[in-house]
Every structure is written in structure tokens, then in C-alpha cells.
C-alpha positions as CSV (number, residue, x, y, z in Angstrom):
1,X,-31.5,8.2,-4.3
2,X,-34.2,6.7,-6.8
3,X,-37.4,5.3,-5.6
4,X,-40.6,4.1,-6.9
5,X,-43.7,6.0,-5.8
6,X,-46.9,6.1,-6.5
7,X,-49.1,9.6,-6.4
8,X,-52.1,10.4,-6.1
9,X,-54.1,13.9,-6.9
10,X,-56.7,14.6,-3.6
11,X,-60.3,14.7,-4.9
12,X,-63.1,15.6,-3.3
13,X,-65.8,13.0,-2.7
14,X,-69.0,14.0,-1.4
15,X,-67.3,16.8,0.0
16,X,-65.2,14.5,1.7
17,X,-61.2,14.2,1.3
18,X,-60.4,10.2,1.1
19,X,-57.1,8.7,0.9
20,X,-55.8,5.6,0.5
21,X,-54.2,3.5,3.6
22,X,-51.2,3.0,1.8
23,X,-50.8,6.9,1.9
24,X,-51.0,7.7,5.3
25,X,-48.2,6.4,7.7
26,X,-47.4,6.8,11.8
27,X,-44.3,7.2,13.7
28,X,-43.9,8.7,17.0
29,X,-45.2,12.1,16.2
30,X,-48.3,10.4,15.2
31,X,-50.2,10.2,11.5
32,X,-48.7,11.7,8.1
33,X,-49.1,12.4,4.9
34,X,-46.4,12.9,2.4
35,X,-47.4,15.9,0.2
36,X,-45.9,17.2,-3.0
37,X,-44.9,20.8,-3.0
38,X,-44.1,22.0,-6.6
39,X,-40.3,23.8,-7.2
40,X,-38.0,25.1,-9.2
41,X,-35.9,22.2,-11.1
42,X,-33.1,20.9,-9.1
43,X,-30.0,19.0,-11.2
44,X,-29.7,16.4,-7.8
45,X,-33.3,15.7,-7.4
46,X,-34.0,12.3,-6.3
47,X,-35.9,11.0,-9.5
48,X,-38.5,8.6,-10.3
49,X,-38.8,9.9,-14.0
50,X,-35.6,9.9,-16.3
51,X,-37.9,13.1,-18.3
52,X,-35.8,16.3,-17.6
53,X,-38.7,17.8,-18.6
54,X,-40.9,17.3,-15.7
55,X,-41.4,19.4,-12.6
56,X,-39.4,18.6,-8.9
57,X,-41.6,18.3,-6.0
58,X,-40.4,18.9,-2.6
59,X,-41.4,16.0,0.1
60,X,-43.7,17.3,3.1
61,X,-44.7,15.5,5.9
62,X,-48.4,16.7,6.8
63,X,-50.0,15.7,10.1
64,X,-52.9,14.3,9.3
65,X,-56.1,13.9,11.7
66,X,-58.3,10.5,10.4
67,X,-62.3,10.3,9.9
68,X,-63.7,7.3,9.0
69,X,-61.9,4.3,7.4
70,X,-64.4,2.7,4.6
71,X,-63.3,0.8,1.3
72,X,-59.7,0.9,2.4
73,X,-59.6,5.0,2.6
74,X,-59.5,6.9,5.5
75,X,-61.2,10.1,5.2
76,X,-59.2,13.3,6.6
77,X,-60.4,15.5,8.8
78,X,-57.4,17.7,8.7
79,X,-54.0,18.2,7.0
80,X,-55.0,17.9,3.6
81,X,-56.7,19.7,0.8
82,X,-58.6,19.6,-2.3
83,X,-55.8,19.4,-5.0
84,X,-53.0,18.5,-3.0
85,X,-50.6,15.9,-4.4
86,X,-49.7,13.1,-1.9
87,X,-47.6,10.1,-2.3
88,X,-50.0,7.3,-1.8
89,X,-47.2,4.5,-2.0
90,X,-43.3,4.3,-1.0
91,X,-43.9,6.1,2.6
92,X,-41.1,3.4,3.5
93,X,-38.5,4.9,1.4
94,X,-39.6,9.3,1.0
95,X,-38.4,12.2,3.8
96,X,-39.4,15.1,4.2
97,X,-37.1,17.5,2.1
98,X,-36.8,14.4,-0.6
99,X,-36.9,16.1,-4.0
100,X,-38.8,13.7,-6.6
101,X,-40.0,14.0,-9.9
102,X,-43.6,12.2,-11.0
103,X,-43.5,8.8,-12.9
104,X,-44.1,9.4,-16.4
105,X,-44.6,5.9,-18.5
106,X,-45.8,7.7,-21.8
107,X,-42.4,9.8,-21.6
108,X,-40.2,6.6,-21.0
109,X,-42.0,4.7,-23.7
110,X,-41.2,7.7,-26.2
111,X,-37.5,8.0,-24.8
112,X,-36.5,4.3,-25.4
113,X,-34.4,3.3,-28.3
């Protein structure tokens, strides 16, 4: 399976943790994340990259617990951390356990004939 995804690296703003809404989804267990866990290289990871070269990240749901919503980012209260990778687009098409690789359009551009 291919899909486009966006991601985003958590940073810490005024010692708050803001994301996107795009990022965080609900289903019936409630409001998630999707965080990137770094792995070894798989050979049938799902891949948004054609780069062999780049890491596989394993798919995580993370409950998350919401703060405040301001400027289109909800701030979290719970879940996630400072540094965490999280998919902040494609929530529609990622599950947990999905293996993906991290868009790369300078490696694309140097890998075209």
C-alpha cells in the first residue's frame, strides 16, 4: 500500500505540545494520534519515499487527551511528547502497525532521470 502523508516533528511551544487538527483523529475509542516509531528497514514497508535509503517507521495509534484548540492546533495534554514524530495528514488512509517511510522531495528530485 502507498499513501501520501504528511509529518510533522512535536515542538515545544511555550512549554506547550500543539498539533495540528489535521493530526488528531476519533473513532469509537475516542481521540488519536498517529506516531512514528523508528525500525529496522523492512523490504515490504508501505512507502511514501522511493529512497531505499531512508529509515521505516512503524504506525502507532496514541490516545491523546486535548487542551485548548487556538490557531487551528489543539494543544495535548497527554499522549504525546517533545520529539515525537506524528503524522499530521492522511489519518484516513494509516493503521496502526502500517510501516512507512518519510517523504523525501530532495531525494526524488536527485533520483529522476
Amino acid at each position: 500500500m502507498s499513501a501520501n502523508v504528511t509529518f510533522l516533528n512535536v515542538a515545544n511551544s511555550k512549554q506547550r505540545i500543539m498539533l495540528p487538527t489535521t493530526a488528531i483523529g476519533e473513532d469509537a475509542k475516542g481521540k488519536f494520534a498517529y506516531k512514528l516509531v523508528a525500525t529496522a528497514s523492512s523490504a515490504n514497508a508501505s512507502s511514501v519515499n522511493v529512497n531505499e535509503e531512508q529509515p521505516v517507521y512503524k504506525v502507532q495509534r496514541v490516545p491523546v487527551v486535548l487542551g485548548k484548540l487556538a490557531d487551528n492546533q489543539f494543544e495535548i495534554k497527554q499522549g504525546i511528547s517533545v520529539g515525537d514524530l506524528i503524522a499530521k495528514e492522511g489519518l484516513n488512509v494509516l493503521q496502526s502497525g502500517d510501516e512507512v517511510t518519510l517523504f523525501n522531495e530532495k531525494a526524488l528530485a536527485k533520483n529522476a532521470l
